[in-house]
N, C-alpha and C positions, 0 to 999 in steps of 0.2 A: 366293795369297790364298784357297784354298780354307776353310779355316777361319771366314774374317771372311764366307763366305754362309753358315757353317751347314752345311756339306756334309760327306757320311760321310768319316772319315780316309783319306787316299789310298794306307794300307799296313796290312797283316793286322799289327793292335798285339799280338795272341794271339800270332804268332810272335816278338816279340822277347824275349832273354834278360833274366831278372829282374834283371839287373846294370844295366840299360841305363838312360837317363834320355830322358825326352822334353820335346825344348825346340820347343816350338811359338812362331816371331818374331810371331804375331799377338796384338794387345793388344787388340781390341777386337771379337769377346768375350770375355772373361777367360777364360773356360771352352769353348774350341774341341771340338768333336767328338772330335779327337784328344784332348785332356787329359781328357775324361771318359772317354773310351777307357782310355786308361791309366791313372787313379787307379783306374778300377773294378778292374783288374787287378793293383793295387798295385804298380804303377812310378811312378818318382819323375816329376814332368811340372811344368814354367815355363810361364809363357805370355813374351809379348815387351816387357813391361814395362821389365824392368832391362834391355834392349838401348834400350828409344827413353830412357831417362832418363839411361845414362851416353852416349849420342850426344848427348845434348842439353849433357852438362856439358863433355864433348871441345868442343863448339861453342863454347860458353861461352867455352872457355879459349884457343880459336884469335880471337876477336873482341873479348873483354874479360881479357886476360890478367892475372892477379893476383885475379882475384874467386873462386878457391878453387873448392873441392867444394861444390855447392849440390843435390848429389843427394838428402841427407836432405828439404831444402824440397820439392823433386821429388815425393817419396815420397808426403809428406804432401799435397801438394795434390791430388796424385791418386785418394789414400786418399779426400781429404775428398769426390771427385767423383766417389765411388764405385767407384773399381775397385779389384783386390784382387789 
């Protein structure tokens, strides 16, 4: 959870290969230490977004089976409440 206090990235982002992508699982702040770390660097960086929205649809589909992919409504309600 280092990310979600704001705290410096927990690994020298300057060292990793420009191939690399950084997926940071915290969604809340959008923009962790880390992923600002890495975009400055121009590595590709996620936050944990699309891990809690398709957990949520997997749920979905283990409790109400038949009710399909509801990720896109996902997306958007999230978008609409601001995160990105």
């Amino acid at each position: 959870p280092v990310g979600m206090h704001n705290e410096p990235p927990p690994l020298q982002v300057g060292s990793l290969n420009r191939d690399c992508l950084v997926y940071d699982l915290v969604y809340n702040p959008t923009r962790t230490p880390l992923i600002k770390e890495a975009q400055k660097r121009g590595l590709k960086a996620f936050n944990g977004l699309s891990m809690l929205v398709y957990q949520a649809v997997e749920s979905q589909n283990i409790w109400f089976p038949g009710i399909g992919d509801t990720s896109g409504l996902m997306f958007k309600a999230l978008k609409d409440a601001g995160f990105s």
